[in-house]
C-alpha positions as a Markdown table, in Angstrom:
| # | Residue | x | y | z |
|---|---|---|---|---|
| 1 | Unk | 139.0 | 106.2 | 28.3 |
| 2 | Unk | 137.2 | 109.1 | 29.5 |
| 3 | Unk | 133.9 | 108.8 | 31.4 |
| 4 | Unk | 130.8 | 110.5 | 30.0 |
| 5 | Unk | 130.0 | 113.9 | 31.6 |
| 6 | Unk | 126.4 | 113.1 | 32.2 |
| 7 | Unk | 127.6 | 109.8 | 34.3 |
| 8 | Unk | 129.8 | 113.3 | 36.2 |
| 9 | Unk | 126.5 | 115.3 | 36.6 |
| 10 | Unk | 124.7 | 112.1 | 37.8 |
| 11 | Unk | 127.3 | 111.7 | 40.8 |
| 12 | Unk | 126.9 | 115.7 | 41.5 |
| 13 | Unk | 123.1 | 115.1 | 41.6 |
| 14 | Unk | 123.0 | 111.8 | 43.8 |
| 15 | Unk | 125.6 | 114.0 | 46.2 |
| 16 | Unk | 123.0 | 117.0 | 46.5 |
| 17 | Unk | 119.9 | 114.7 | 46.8 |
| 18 | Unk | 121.1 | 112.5 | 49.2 |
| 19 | Unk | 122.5 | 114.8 | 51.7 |
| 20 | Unk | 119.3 | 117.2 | 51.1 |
| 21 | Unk | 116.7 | 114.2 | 52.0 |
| 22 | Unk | 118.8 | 113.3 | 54.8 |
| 23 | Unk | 118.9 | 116.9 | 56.3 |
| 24 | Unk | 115.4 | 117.2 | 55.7 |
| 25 | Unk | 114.9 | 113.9 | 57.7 |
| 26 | Unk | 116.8 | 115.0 | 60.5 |
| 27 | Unk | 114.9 | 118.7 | 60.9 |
| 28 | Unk | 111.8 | 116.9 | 60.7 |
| 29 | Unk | 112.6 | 114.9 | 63.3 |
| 30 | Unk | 113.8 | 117.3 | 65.4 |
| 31 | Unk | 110.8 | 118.9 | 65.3 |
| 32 | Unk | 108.4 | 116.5 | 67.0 |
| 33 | Unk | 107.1 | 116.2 | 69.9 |
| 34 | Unk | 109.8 | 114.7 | 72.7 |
| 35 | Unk | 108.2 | 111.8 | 74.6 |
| 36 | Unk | 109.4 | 110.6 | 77.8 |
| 37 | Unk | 110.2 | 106.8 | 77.8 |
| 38 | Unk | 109.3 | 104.5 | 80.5 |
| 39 | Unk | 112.2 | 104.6 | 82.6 |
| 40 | Unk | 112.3 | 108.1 | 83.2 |
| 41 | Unk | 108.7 | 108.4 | 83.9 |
| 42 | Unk | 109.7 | 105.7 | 86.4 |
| 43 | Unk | 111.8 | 108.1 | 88.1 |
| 44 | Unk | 110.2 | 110.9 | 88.1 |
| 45 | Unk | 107.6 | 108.6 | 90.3 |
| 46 | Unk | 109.8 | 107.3 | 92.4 |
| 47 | Unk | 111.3 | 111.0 | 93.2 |
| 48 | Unk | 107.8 | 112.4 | 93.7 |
| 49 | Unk | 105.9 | 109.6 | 94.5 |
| 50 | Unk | 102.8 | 111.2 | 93.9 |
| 51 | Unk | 100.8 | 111.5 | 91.0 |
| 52 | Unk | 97.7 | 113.3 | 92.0 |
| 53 | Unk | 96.0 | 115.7 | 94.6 |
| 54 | Unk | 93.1 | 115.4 | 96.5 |
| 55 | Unk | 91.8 | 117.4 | 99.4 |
| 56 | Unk | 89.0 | 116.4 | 101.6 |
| 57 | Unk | 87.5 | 120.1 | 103.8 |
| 58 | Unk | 85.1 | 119.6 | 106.5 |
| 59 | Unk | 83.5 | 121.8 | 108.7 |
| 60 | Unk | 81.3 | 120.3 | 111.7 |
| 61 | Unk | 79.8 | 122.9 | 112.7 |
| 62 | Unk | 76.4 | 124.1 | 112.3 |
| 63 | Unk | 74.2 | 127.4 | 113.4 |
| 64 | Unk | 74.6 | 131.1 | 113.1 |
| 65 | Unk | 77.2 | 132.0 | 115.5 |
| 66 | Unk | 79.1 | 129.4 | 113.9 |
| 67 | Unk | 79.8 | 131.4 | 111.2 |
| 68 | Unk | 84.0 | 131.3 | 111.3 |
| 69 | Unk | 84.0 | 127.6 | 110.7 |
| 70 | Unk | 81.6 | 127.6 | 107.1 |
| 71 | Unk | 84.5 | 130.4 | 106.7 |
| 72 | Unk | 87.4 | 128.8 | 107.7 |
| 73 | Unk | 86.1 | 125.3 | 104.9 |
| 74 | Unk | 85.4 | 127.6 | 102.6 |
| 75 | Unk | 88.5 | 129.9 | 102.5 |
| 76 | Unk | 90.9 | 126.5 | 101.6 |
| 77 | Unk | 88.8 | 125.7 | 99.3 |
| 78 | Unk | 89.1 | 128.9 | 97.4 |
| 79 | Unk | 92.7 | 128.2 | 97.9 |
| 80 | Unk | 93.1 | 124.7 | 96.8 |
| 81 | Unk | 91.4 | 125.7 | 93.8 |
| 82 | Unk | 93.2 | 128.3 | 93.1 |
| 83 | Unk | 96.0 | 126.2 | 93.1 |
| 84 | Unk | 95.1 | 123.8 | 90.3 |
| 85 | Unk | 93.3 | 121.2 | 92.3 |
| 86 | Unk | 90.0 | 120.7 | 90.6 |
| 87 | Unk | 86.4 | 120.5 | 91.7 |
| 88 | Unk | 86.5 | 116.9 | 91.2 |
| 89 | Unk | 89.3 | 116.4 | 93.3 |
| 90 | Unk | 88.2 | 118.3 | 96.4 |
| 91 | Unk | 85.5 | 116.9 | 98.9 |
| 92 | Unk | 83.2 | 119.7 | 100.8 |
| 93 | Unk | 81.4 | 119.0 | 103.7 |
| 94 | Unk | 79.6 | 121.5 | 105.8 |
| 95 | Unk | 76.2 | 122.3 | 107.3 |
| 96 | Unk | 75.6 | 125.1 | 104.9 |
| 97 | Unk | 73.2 | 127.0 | 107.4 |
| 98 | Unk | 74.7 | 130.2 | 106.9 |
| 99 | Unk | 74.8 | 132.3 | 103.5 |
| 100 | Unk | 71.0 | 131.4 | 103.6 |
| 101 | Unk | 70.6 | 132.3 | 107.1 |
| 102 | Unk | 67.8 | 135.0 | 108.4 |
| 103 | Unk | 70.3 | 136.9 | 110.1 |
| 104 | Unk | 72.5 | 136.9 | 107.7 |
| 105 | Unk | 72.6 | 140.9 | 106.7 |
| 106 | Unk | 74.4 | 140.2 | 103.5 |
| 107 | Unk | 72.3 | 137.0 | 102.1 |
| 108 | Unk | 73.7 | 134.1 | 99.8 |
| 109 | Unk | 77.1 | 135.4 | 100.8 |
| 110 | Unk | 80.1 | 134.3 | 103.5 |
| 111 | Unk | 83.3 | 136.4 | 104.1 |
| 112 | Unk | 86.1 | 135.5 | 106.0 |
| 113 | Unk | 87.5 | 139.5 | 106.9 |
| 114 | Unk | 85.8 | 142.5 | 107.6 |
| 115 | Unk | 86.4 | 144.3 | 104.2 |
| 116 | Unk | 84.0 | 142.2 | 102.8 |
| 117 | Unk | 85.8 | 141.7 | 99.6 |
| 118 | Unk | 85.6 | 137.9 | 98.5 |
| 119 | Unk | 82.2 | 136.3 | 98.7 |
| 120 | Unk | 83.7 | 132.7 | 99.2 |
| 121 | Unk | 80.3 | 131.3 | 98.9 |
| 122 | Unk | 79.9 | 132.1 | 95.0 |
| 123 | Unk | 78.7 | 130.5 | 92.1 |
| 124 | Unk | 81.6 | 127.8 | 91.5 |
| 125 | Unk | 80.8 | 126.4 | 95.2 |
| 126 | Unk | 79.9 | 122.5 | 94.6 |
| 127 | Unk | 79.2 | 121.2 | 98.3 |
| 128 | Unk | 79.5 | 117.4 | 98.3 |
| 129 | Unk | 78.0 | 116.6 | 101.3 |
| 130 | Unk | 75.3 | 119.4 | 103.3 |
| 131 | Unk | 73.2 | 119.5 | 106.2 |
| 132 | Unk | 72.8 | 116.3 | 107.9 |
| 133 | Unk | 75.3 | 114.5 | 105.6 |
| 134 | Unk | 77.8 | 115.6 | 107.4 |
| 135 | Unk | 78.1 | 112.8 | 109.8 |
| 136 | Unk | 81.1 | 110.9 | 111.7 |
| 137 | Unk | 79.6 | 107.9 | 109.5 |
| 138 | Unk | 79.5 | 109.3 | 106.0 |
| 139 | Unk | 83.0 | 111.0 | 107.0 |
| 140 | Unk | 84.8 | 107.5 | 107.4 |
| 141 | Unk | 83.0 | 105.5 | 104.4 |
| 142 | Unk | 84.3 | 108.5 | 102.6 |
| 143 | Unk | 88.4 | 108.2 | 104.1 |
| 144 | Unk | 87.6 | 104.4 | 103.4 |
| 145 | Unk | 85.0 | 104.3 | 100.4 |
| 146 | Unk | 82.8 | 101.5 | 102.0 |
| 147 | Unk | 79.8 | 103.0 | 99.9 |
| 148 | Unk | 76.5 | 101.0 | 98.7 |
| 149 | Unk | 77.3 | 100.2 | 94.6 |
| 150 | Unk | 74.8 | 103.6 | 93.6 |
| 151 | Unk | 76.9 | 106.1 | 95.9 |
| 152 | Unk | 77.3 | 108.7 | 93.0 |
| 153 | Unk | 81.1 | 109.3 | 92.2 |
| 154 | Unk | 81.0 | 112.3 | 92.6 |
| 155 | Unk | 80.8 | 112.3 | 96.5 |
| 156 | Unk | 83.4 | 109.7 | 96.2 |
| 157 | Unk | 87.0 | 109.8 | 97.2 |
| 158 | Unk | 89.0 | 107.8 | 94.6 |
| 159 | Unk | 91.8 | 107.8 | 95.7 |
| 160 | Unk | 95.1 | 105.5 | 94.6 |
| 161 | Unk | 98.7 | 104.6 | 95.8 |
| 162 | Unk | 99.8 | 107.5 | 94.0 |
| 163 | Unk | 97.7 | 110.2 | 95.9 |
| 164 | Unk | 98.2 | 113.1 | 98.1 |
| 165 | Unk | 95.3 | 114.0 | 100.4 |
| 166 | Unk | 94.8 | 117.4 | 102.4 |
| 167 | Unk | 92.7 | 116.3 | 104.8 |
| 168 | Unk | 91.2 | 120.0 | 106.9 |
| 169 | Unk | 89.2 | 119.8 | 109.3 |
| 170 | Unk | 87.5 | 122.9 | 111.8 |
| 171 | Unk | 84.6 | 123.0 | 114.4 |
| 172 | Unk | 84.4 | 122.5 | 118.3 |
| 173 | Unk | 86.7 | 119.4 | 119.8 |
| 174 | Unk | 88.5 | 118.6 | 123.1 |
| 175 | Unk | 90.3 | 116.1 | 124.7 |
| 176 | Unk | 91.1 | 113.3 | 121.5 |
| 177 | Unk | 87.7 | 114.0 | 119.7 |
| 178 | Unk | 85.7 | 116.9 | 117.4 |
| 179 | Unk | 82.0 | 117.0 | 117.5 |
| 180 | Unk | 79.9 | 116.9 | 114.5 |
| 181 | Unk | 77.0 | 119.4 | 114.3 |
| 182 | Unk | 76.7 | 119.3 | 118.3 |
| 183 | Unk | 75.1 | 115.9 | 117.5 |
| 184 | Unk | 77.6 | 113.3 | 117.6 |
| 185 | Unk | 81.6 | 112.7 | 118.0 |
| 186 | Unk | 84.4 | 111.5 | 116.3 |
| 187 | Unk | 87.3 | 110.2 | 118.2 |
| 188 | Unk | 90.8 | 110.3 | 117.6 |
| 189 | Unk | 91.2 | 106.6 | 117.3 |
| 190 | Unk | 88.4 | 106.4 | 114.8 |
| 191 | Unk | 90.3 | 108.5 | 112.4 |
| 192 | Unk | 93.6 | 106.5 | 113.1 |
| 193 | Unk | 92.0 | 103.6 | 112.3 |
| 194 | Unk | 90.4 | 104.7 | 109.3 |
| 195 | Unk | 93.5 | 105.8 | 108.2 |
| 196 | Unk | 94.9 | 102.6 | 108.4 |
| 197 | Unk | 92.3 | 101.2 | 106.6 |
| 198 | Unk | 93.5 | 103.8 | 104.0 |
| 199 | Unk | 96.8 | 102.5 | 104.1 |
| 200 | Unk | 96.1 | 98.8 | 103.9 |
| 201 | Unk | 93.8 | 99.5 | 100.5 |
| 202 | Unk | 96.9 | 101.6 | 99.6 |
| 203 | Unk | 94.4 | 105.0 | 99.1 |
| 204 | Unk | 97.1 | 107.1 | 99.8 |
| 205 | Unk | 100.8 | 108.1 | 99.0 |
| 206 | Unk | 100.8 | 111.1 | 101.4 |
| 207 | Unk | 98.2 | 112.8 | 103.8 |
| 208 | Unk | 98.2 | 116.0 | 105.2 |
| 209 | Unk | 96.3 | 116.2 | 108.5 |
| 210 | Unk | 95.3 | 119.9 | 109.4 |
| 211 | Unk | 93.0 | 120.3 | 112.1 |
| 212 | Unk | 91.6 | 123.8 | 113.7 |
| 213 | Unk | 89.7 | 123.1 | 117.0 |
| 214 | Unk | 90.2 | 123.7 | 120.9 |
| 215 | Unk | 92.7 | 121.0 | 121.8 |
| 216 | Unk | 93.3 | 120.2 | 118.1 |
| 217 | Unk | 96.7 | 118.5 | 119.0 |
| 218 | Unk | 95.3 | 115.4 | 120.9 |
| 219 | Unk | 93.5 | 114.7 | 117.6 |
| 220 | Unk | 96.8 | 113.2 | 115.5 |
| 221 | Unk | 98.4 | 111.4 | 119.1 |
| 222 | Unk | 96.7 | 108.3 | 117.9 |
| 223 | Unk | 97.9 | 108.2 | 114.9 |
| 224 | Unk | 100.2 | 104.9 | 113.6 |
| 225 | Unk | 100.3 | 104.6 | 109.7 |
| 226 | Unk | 103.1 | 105.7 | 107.8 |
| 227 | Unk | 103.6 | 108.8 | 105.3 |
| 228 | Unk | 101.6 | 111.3 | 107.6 |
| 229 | Unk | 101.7 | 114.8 | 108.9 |
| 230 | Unk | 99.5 | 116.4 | 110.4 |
| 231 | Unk | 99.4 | 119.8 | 112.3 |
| 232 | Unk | 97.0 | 121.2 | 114.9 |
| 233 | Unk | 96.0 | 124.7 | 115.9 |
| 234 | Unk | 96.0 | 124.0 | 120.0 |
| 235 | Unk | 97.6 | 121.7 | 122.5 |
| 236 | Unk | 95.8 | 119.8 | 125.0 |
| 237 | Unk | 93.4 | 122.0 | 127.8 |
| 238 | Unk | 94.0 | 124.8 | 125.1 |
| 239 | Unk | 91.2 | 126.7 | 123.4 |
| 240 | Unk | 91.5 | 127.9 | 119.2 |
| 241 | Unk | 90.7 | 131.4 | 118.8 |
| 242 | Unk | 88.7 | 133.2 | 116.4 |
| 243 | Unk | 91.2 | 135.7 | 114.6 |
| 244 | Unk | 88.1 | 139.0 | 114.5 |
| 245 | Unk | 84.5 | 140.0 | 113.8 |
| 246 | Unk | 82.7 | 141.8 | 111.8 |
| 247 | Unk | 80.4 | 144.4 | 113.1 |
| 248 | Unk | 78.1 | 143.8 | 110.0 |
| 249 | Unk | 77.7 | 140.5 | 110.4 |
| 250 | Unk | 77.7 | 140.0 | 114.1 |
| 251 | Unk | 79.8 | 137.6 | 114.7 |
| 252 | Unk | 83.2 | 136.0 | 113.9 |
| 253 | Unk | 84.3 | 135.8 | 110.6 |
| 254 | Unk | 87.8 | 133.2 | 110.7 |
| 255 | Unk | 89.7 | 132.0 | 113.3 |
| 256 | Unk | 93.3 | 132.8 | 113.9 |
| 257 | Unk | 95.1 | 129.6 | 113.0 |
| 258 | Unk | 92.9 | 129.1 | 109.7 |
| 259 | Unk | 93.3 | 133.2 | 109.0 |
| 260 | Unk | 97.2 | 132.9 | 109.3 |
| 261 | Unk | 97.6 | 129.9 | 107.0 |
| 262 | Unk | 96.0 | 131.4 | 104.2 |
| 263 | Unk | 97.7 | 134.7 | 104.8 |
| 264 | Unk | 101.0 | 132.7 | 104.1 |
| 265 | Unk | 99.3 | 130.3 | 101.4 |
| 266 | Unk | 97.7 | 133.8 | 99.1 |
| 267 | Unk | 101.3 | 134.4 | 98.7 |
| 268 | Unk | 102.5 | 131.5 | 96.0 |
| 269 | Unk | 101.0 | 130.4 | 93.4 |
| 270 | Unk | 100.5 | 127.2 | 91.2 |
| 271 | Unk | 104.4 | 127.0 | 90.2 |
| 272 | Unk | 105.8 | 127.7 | 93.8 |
| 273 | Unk | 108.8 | 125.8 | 95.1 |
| 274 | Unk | 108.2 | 127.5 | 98.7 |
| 275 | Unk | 108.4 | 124.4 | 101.6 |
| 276 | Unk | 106.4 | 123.2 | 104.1 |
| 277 | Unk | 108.1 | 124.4 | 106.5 |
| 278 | Unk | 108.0 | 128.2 | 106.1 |
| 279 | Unk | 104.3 | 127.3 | 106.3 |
| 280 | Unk | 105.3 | 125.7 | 110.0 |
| 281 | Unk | 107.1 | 128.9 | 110.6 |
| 282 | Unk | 104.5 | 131.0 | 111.4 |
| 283 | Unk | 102.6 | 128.8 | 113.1 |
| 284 | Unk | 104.0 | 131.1 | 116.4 |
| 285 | Unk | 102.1 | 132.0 | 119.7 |
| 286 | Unk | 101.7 | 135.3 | 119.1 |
| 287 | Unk | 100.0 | 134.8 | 115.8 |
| 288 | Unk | 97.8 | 131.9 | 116.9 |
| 289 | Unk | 97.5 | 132.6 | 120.8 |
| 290 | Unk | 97.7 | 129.0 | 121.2 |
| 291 | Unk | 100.5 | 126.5 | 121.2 |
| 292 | Unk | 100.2 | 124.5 | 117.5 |
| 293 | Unk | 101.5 | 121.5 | 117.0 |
| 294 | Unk | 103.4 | 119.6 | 114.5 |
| 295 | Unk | 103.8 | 115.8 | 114.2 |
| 296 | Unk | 106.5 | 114.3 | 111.6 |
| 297 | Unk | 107.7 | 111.2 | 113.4 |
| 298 | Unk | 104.5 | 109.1 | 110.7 |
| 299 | Unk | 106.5 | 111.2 | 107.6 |
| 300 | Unk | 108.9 | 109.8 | 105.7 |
| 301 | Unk | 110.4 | 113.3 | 104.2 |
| 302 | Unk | 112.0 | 116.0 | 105.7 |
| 303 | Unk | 109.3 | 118.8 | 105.9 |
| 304 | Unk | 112.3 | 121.1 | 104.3 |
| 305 | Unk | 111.7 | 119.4 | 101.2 |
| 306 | Unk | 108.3 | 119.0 | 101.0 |
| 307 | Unk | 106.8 | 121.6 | 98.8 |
| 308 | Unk | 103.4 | 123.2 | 99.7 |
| 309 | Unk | 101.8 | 122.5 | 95.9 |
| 310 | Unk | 102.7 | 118.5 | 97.1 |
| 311 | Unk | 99.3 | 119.5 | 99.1 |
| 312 | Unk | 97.5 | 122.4 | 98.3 |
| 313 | Unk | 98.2 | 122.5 | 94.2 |
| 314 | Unk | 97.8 | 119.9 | 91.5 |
| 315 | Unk | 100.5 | 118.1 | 89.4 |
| 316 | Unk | 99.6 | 116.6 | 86.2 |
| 317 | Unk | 99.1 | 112.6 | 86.0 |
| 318 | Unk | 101.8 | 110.6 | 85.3 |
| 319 | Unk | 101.4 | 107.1 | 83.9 |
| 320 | Unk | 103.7 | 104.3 | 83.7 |
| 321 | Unk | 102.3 | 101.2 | 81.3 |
| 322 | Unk | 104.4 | 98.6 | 81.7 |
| 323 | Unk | 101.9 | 97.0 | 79.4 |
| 324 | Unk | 102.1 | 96.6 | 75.2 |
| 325 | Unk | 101.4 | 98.8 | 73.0 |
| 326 | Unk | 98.7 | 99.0 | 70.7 |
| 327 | Unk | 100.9 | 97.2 | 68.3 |
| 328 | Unk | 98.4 | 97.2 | 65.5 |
| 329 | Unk | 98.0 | 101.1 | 65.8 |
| 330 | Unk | 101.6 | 101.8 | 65.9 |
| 331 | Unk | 102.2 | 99.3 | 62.8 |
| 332 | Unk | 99.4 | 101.2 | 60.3 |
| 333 | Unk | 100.6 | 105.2 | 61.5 |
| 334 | Unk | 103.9 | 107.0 | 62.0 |
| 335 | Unk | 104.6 | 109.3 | 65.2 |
| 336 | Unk | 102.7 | 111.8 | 63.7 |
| 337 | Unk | 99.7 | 109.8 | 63.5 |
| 338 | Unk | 99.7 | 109.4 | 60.1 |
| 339 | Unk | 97.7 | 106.1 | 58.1 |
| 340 | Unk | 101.2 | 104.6 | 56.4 |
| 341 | Unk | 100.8 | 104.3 | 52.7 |
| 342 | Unk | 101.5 | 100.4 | 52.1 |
| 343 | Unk | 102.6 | 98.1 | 48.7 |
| 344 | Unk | 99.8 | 97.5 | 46.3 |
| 345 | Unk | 99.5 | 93.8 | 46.7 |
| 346 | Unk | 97.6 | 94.6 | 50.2 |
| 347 | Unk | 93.8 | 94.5 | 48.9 |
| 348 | Unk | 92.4 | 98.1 | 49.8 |
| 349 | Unk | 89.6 | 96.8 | 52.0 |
| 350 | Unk | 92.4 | 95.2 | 54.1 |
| 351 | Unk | 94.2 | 98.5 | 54.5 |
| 352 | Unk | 90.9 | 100.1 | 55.4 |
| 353 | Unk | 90.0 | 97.6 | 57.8 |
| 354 | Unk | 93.9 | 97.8 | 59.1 |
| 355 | Unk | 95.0 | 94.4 | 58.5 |
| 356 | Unk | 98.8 | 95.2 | 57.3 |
| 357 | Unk | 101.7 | 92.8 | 57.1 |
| 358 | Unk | 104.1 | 94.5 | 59.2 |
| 359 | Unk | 107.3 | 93.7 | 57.0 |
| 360 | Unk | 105.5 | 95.9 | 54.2 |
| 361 | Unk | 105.3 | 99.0 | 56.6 |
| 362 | Unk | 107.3 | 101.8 | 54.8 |
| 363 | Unk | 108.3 | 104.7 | 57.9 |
| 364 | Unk | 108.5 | 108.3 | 57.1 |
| 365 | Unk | 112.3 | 108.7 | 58.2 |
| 366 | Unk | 113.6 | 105.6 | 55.6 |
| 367 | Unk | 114.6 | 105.1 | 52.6 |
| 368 | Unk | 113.7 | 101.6 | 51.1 |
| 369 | Unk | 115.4 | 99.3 | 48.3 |
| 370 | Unk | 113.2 | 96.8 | 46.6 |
| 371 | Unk | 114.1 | 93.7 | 45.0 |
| 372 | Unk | 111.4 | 91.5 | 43.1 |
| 373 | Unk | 111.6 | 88.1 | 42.5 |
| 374 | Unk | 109.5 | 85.1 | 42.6 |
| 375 | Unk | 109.9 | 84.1 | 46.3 |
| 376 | Unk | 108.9 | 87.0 | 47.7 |
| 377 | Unk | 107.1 | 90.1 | 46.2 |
| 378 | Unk | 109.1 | 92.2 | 47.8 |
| 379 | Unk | 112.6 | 92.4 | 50.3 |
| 380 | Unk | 113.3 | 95.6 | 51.8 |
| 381 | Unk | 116.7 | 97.1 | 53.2 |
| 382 | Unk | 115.8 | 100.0 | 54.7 |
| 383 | Unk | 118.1 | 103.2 | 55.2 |
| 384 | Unk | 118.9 | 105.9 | 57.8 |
| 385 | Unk | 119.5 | 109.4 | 56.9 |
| 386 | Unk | 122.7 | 109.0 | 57.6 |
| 387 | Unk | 123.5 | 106.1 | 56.3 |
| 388 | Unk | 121.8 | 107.4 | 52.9 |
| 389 | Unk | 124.3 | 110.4 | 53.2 |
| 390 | Unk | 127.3 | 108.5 | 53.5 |
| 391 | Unk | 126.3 | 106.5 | 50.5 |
| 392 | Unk | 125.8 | 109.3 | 48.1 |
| 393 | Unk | 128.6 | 111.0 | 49.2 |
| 394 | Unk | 130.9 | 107.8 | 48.9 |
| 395 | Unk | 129.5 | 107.2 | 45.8 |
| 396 | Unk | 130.1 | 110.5 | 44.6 |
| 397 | Unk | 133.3 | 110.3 | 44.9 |
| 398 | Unk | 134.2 | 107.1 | 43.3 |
| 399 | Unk | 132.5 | 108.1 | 40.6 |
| 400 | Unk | 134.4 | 111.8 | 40.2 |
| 401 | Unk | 137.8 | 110.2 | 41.3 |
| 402 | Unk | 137.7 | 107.3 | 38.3 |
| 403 | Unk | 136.6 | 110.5 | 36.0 |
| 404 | Unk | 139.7 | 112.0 | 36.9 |
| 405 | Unk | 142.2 | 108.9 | 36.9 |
| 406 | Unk | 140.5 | 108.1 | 33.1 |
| 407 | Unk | 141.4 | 111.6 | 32.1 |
């Protein structure tokens, strides 16, 4: 008995429309978006252990022939934010005495080099804290953000376990302590313990001390929480000297330590893979004319591995939710975002009001069999792509092989 040659042409068809759907399937997945699953955002942590940037730039100095230290602040901060960390993200305090200053021969401005050619006191300056709020005080609520419930945010450092701070600070210091605005001094157990503090709250992942000052190096000795480094411009009875002057101005304009870091820093940019070290490197005496200093004993990485953006740039945040889902969003849409269409016995106010039964959610990649009957409305068996391919094709094939054994 020979079979019919439509049944033949039916086989052909459910061949081709089989393998077509599931091909089409497969290049539509292909091209979505890739998502990174929990685990591997897990270690991607737990190789960089940091998550954000933050960077904290103080200058405690005030009056005109103070000039190089509102330059020194300001210079990182052009530099941190030209790295990718954001205005939101960086802390600024100075006096902010000097662009407005009578003498000043060029007013509203601050340079850091004779050529004049970057104002670093432009438009996109936001100063956190100016004038007399720059105080030892307001300094440690920030590091430890013990602030009254109204303290604006915005002069806040919020900080996590998953932070990196570049902590810079330049004025007049000697033996273990920095004055602020010729006024009052900070010691340098008051900023190991605040780092502690720090520690304990867990505010920090890594810091970054960096501190330009006559004797700068007695300012980190004290130090005894973990995950720090810190670098000073001068060693103990040594001054910091200013780098040079500007006839113009009258005074100087950077000091050498500050002027030689960002000599190496305008060099890479936001994508760099240069180390920490090669920073370290030309931290020499004949640059500096001082002896800086280096302390890695509180760091848990080898400063060879440490890349510079890890400080001065800005990595994008990386969150691990260990939590649920939104299990009633992911029911009613596909990975596209996408309302799923559902079966008609669902009333169409409760679709609207996305109240779905989720064994009636039909996904874009599936094929799905109904079967009626009186127990339930409906049963699904729902197919892969390549499962639906196999099918055809086996089907297919029985159907052409028992045309060809009837002939």
């Amino acid at each position: 008995m020979r079979l019919p040659i439509s049944v033949l042409l039916l086989s052909i068809w459910a061949i081709l429309f089989t393998t077509s759907y599931a091909e089409e399937q497969e290049e539509s997945k292909a091209g979505e978006p890739s998502f990174i699953s929990t685990e591997d955002a897990s270690h991607i942590i737990s190789k960089s252990k940091h998550t954000n940037n933050w960077a904290v730039l103080v200058s405690t100095s005030r009056f005109w022939f103070n000039y190089r230290h509102m330059a020194n602040v300001l210079s990182l901060y052009r530099t941190v934010k030209r790295l990718g960390i954001p205005d939101s993200q960086i802390i600024l305090m100075l006096s902010d005495d000097v662009a407005c200053n009578p003498r000043n021969a060029f007013p509203g401005t601050v340079f850091n080099n004779m050529d004049q050619a970057i104002d670093l006191y432009g438009e996109s300056v936001e100063v956190d804290y100016r004038g007399y709020e720059v105080t030892v005080e307001n300094f440690i609520r920030l590091l430890t953000d013990r602030w009254d419930p109204d303290h604006p945010r915005s002069k806040r450092l919020l900080t996590d376990q998953n932070s990196n701070i570049f902590i810079y600070l330049t004025g007049h210091g000697g033996n273990e302590f920095l004055k602020f605005q010729d006024a009052e001094e900070i010691g340098s157990y008051d900023i190991a313990d605040a780092f502690e503090q720090m520690y304990e709250k867990k505010r920090y992942n890594e810091i970054f001390f960096m501190i330009d000052t006559c004797q700068a190096n007695t300012m980190y000795e004290r130090f005894y929480s973990p995950n720090i480094l810190a670098v000073g411009s001068s060693r103990l009875d040594e001054s910091s000297y200013s780098h040079h002057s500007d006839m113009d101005i009258g005074v100087a304009v950077i000091d050498r330590f500050t002027y030689f870091t960002l000599d190496y820093l305008e060099k890479i940019d936001k994508d760099s893979q240069e180390t920490i070290d090669k920073l370290f490197d030309v931290y020499t005496f004949e640059n500096v004319h001082s002896n800086p200093g280096i302390r890695t004993d509180l760091f848990h990485r080898n400063v060879s591995e440490v890349l510079l953006t890890d400080f001065f740039g800005n990595v994008q945040n990386v969150v691990v939710n260990d939590g649920d889902e939104d299990l009633l969003y992911i029911s009613n849409h596909d990975k596209t975002g996408e309302l799923l269409k559902f079966y008609d016995e669902e009333p169409e106010e409760q679709i609207s009001e996305g109240i779905v039964n989720s064994t009636n959610i039909k996904t874009s990649y599936q094929i799905d069999f109904g079967v009626e009957n009186e127990e339930s409305s409906d049963q699904i068996i729902q197919v892969s792509p390549t499962l639906a391919k196999r099918l055809g094709l086996g089907t297919g094939l029985v159907v052409i092989g028992l045309w060809f054994v009837s002939t």
